[in-house]
C-alpha positions in Angstrom: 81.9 99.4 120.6 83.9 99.1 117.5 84.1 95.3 116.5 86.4 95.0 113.2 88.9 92.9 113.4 91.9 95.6 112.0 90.8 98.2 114.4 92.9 99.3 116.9 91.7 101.9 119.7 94.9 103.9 120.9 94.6 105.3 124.7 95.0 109.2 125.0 98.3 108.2 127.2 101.0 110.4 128.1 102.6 110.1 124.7 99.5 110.9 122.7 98.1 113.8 125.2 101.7 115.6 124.8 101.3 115.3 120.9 97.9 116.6 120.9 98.8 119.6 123.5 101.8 120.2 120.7 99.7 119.8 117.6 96.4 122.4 118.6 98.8 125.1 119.9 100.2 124.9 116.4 97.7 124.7 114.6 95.5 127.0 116.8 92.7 124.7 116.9 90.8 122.6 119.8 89.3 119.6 118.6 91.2 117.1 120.7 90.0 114.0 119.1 90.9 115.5 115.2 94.5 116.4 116.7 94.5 112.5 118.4 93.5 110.7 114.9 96.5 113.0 113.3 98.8 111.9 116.3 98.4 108.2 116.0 98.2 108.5 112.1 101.7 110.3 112.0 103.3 107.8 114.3 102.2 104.7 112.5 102.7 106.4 109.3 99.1 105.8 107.8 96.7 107.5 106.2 93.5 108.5 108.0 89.8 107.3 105.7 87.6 110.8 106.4 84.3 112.4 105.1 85.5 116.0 106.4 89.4 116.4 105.6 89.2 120.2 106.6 90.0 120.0 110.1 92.7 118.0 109.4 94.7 119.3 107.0 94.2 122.4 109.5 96.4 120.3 111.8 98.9 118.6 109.4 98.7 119.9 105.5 100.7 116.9 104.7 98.4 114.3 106.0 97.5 111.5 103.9 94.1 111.6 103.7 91.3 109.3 101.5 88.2 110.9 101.1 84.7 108.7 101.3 
């Protein structure tokens, strides 16, 4: 279970499973959880903390990203 205080876990509703379906057929990829952390990154307009930025560029090149 995540337990910080600023974390927010976003439900893979409607909204976010049509986003997803949208985003991988674009991109051409499959990694539904990748394409949900770009979803809910684009429609809070925040930048997503990652140690492997590849995939998701793959799925938005203009993703703010901060490498640890």
């Amino acid at each position: 279970m995540i337990q910080h205080d600023r974390t927010e876990v976003v439900p893979l509703d409607e909204f976010y499973a049509q986003a997803v379906g949208l985003l991988l057929a674009q991109s051409g990829t499959s990694d539904i959880a990748d394409a949900h952390v770009v979803a809910c990154a684009r429609r809070r307009g925040q930048a997503v903390i990652t140690s492997d930025p590849f995939d998701l560029r793959r799925l938005d090149p203009k993703l703010r990203l901060i490498r640890v």
